[in-house]
C-alpha positions as CSV (number, residue, x, y, z in Angstrom):
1,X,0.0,0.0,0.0
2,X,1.4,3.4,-1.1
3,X,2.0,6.0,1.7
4,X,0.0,9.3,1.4
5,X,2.1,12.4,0.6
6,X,2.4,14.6,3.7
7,X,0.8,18.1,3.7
8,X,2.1,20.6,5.6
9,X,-0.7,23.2,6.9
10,X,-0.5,26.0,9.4
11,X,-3.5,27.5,10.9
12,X,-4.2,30.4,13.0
13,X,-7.4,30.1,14.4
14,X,-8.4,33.8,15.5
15,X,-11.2,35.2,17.2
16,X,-12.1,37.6,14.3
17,X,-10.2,35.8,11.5
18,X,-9.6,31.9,10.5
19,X,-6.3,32.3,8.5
20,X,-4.6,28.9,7.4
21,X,-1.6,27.8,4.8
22,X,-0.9,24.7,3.4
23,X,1.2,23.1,0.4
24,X,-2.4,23.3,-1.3
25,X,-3.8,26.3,-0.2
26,X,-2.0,29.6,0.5
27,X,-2.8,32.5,2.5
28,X,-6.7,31.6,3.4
29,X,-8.6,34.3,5.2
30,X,-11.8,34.1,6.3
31,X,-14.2,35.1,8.9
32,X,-14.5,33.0,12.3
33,X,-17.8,32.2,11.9
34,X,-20.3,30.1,9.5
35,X,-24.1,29.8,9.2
36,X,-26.6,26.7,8.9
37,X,-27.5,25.9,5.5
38,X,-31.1,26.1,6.7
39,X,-30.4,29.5,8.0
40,X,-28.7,30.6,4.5
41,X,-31.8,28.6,2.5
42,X,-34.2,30.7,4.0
43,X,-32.5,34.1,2.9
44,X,-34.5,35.1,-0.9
45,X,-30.9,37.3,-2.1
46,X,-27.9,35.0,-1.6
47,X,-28.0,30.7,-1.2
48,X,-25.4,27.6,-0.5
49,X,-24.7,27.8,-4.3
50,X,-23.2,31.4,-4.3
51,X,-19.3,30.9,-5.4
52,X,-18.1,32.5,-2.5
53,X,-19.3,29.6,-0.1
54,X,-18.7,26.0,0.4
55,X,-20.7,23.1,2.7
56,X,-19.8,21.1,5.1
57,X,-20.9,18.7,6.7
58,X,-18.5,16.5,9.9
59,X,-18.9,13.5,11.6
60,X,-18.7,15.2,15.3
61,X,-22.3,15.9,14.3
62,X,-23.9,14.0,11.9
63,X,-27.3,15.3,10.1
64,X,-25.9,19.2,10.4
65,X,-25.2,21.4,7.5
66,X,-23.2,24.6,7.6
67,X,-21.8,26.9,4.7
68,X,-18.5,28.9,5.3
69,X,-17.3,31.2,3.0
70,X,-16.0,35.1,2.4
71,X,-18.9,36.8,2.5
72,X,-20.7,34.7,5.3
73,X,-20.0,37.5,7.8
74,X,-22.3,39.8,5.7
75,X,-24.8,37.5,5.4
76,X,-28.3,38.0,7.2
77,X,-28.4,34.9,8.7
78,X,-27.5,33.8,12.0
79,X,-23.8,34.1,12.3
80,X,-22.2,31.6,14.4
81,X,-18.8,33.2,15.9
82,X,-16.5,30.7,17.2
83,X,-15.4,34.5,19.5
84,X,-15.2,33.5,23.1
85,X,-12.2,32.9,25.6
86,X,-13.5,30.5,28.1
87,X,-13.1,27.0,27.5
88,X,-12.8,27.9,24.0
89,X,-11.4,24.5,22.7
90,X,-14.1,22.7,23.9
91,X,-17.0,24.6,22.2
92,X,-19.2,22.8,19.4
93,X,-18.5,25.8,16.7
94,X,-14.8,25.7,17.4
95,X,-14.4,22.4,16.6
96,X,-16.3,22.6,13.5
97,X,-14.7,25.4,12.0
98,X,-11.2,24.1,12.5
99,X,-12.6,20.8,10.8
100,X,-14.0,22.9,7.7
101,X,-10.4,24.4,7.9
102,X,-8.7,21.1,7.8
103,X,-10.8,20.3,4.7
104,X,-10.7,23.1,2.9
105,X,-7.1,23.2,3.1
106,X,-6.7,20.0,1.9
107,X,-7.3,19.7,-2.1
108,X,-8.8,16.4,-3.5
109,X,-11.1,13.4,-1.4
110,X,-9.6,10.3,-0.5
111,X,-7.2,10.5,2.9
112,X,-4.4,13.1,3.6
113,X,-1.7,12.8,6.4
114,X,-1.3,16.0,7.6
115,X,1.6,17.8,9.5
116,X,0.0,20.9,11.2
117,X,1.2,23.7,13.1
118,X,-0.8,26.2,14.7
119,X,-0.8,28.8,17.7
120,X,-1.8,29.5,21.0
121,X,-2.4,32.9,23.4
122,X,0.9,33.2,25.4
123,X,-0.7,32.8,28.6
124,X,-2.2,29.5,27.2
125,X,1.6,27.9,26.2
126,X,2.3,24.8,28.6
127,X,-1.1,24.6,30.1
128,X,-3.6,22.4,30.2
129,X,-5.5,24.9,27.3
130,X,-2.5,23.6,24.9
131,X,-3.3,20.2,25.5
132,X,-7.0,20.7,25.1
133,X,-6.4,22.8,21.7
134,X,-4.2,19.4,20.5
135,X,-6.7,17.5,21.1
136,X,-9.4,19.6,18.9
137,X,-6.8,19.2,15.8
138,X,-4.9,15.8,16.3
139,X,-6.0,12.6,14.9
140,X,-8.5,11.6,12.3
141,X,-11.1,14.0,10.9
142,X,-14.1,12.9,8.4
143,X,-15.5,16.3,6.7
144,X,-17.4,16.0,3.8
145,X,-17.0,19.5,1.8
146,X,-19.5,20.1,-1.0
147,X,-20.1,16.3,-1.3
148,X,-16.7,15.2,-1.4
149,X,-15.6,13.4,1.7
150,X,-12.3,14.3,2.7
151,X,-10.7,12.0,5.4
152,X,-7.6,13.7,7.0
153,X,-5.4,12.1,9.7
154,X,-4.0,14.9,12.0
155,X,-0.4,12.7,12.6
156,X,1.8,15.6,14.1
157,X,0.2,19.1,15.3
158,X,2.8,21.6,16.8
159,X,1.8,24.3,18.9
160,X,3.7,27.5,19.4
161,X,3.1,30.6,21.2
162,X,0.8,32.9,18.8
163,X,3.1,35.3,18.6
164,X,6.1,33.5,17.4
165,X,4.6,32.9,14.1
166,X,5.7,36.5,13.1
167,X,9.3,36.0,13.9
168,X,9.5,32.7,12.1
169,X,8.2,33.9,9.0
170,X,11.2,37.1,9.4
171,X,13.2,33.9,10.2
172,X,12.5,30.9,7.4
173,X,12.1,31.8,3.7
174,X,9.5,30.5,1.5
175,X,10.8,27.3,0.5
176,X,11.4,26.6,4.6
177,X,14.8,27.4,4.9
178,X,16.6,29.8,7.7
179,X,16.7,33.2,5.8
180,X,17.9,35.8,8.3
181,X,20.2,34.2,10.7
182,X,20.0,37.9,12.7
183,X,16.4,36.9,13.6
184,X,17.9,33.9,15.4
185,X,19.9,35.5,17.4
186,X,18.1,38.4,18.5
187,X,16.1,39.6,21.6
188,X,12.6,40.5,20.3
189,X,9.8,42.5,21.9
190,X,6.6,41.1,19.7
191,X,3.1,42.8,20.1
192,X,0.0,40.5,18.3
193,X,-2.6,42.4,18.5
194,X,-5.9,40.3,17.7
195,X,-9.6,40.2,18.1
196,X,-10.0,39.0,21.3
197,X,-6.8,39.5,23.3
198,X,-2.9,41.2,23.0
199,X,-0.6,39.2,23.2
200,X,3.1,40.3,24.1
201,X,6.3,38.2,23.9
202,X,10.2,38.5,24.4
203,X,11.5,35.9,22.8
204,X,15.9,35.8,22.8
205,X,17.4,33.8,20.7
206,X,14.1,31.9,19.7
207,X,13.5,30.8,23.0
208,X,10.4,32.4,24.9
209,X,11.0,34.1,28.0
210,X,8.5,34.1,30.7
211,X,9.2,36.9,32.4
212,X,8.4,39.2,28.9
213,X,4.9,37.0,28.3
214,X,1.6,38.8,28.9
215,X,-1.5,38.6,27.7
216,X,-4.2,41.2,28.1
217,X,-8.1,40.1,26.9
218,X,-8.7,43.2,25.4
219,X,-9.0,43.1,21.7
220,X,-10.2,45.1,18.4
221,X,-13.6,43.2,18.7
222,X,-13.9,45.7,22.3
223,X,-13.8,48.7,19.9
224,X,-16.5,47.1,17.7
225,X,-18.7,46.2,21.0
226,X,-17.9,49.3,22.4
227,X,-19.0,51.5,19.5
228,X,-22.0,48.9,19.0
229,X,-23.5,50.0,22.5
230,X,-22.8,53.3,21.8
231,X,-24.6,53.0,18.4
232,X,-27.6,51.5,20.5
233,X,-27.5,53.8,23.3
234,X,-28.2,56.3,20.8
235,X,-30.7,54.3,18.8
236,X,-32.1,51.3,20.2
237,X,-33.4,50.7,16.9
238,X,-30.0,50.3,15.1
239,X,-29.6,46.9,16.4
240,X,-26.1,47.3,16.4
241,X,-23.9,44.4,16.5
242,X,-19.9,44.4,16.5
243,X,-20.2,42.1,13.4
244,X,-21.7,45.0,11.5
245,X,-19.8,47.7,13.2
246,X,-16.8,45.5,11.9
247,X,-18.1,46.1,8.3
248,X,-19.0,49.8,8.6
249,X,-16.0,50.7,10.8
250,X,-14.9,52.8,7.9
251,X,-17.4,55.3,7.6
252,X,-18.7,58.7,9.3
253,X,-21.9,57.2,9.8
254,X,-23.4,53.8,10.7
255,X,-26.8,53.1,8.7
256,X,-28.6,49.9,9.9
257,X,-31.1,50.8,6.7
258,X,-31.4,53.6,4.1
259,X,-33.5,55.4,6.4
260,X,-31.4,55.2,9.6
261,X,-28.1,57.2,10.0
262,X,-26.3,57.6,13.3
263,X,-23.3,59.9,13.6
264,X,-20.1,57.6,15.0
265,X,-16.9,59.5,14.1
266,X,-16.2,61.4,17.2
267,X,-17.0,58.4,19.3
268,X,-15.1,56.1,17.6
269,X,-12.1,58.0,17.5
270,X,-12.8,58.2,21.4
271,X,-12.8,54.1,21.5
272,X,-9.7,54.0,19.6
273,X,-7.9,56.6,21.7
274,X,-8.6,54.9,24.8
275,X,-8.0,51.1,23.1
276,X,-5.2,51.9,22.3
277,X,-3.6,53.8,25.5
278,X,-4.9,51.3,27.7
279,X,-3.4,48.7,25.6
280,X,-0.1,50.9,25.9
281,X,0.0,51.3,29.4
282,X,-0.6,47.6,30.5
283,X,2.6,46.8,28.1
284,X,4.8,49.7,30.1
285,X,3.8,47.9,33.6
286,X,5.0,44.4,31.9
287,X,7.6,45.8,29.6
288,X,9.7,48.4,32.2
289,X,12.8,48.1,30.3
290,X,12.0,48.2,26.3
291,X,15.6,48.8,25.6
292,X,16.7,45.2,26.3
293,X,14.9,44.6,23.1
294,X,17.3,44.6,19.5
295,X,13.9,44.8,18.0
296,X,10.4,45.5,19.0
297,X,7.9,43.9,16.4
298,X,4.3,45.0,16.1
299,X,1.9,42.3,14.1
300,X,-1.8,41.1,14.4
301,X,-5.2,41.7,13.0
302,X,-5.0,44.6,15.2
303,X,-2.3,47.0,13.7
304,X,-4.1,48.6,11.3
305,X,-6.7,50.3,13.8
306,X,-3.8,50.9,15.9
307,X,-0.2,51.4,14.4
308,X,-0.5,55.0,14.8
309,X,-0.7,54.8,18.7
310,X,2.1,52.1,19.1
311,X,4.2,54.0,16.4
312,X,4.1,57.0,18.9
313,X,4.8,54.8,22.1
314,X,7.9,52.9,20.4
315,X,9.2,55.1,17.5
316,X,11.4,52.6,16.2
317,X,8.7,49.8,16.1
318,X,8.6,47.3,13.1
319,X,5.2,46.7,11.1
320,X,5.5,43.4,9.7
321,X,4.2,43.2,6.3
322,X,0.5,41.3,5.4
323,X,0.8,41.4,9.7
324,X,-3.3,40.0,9.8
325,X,-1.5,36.6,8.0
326,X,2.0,36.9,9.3
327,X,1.5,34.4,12.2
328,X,-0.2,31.6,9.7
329,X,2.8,32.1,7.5
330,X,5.4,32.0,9.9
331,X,4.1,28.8,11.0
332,X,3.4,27.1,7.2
333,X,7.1,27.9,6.7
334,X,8.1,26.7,10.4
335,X,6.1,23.5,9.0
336,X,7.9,23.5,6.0
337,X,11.3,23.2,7.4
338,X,10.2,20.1,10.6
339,X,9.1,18.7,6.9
340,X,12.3,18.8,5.6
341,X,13.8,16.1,8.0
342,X,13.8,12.7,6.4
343,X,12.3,12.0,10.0
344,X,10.0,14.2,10.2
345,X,8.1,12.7,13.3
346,X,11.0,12.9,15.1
347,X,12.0,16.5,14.7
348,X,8.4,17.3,15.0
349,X,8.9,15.6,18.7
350,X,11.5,17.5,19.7
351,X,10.9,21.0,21.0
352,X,12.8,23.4,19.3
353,X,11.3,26.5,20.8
354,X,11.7,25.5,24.5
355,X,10.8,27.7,27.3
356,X,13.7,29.4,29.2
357,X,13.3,29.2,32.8
């Protein structure tokens, strides 16, 4: 019997964003969140055959039908958000998006080994959280995608602090070899901000250091909830939601209809502001000596709503480049290099990234 051909596929499970790479599939972005194909059925402008969704169905729960796509965020159906923080690993929509993941980073039907490596919150790295997000990705997973049945076997999944992503894609070209040896043997300051939390690292010499970890739950999806309530404080009729403040963020005025306009410039400048310096200040309290730091790296979903804040706080910061995808990347071409190994398995065991105590 022929041995299946190994993918290698990172994933980076946010709160706002599922963004995954694989040796099929590069640079996926898409919202963390799907609808029920009943849900999307009943809608009379947009249904399960619009190119810009797929449907899945898993075995965790047989009988269910969801669609996942682009555009499902702006859909008027009921959006399920995979957005929480307690006992996240363990929820029902969690596990199912990071199954319609799996499959639709896979291309073909039939069975796929797969060599995964994927990220977890600082604060989560060595806990019992780790083991429980393992568990949600390792082993065998039967998802059948548009009516192709996709059977993929989970045989190695690594799990690195989410922040670390960043530096390895600085680190490891695209073809998954060590690019900037300088990267190795640096101390780096690294601010993720994401949806739901900010995460903050020091990591010398590739190693993590404890004492430079922090995490702080506060997230872009607070400005959206923030600037939601205000929406509704001013108009309980708006319905606001941070899903569509998300999608309006852009504008002067939010309009929940043609008729409706609410005025949300000043106050979301306001949100911002205080995000931001909150954000700012928690990092000075962990971070009392920046200039330890050869580097200080700024990445996440995050950066664009607030760059101009953390640009003023460290002058010499460094934006990394596509930063929403950066930590996906890093850990596709972290992938790509354990895959290099003619024992893969092996190197995949070993812990490169250890911990410094």
């Amino acid at each position: 019997m022929s041995k299946n051909k190994l993918t290698v596929m990172a994933i980076d499970h946010g709160n706002g964003y599922f963004k995954g790479y694989s040796t099929a599939m590069q640079g996926m972005v898409l919202p963390s969140g799907f609808l029920t194909k009943e849900g999307v059925q009943r809608e009379d402008s947009i249904g399960v055959g619009h190119t810009e969704f797929n449907e899945f169905q898993s075995s965790l729960y047989e009988g269910e039908s969801y669609v996942w796509g682009a555009e499902v965020n702006k859909s008027k159906g009921k959006f399920l958000s995979t957005y929480t923080s307690e006992d996240r690993y363990s929820q029902k929509y969690y596990k199912l998006l990071s199954q319609f993941g799996l499959a639709s980073l896979i291309n073909g039907e039939g069975t796929h080994d797969v060599l995964l490596v994927t990220g977890c919150p600082s604060r989560e790295k060595g806990t019992r959280k780790e083991d429980e997000l393992c568990k949600v990705f390792k082993g065998r997973h039967i998802v059948q995608m548009n009516d192709k049945h996709k059977f993929i076997n989970v045989k190695e999944c690594k799990i690195l602090p989410q922040p670390l992503g960043s530096i390895l894609d600085l680190y490891i070209d695209d073809e998954g070899y060590v690019n900037r040896k300088e990267i190795g043997s640096s101390y780096i300051g690294i601010i993720d901000i994401g949806s739901g939390t900010t995460d903050c690292d020091g990591i010398d010499c590739l190693k993590a250091i404890p004492d430079d970890r922090h995490t702080i739950p506060v997230g872009v999806h607070e400005i959206y909830q923030r600037l939601a309530d205000y929406i509704n404080s001013e108009n309980p009729d708006a319905f606001a939601t941070p899903k569509n403040v998300e999608l309006q963020f852009d504008n002067e005025f939010y309009k929940p209809s043609r008729r409706l306009s609410i005025p949300i410039q000043e106050a979301k400048e306001r949100i911002v502001r205080e995000t931001a310096e909150y954000l700012i200040n928690e990092i000075q309290i962990r971070w009392r000596n920046r200039n330890k730091f050869d580097m200080v790296i700024l990445t996440g979903g995050g950066v664009k709503l607030m760059e101009p804040w953390f640009k003023g706080f460290i002058n010499d910061i460094i934006v990394v480049e596509d930063h929403q995808i950066a930590n996906a990347r890093g850990f596709f071409k972290f992938g790509l290099l354990l895959s290099k190994s003619n024992e893969a398995e092996d190197v995949v065991n070993q812990d490169m990234f250890l911990t410094r105590s």
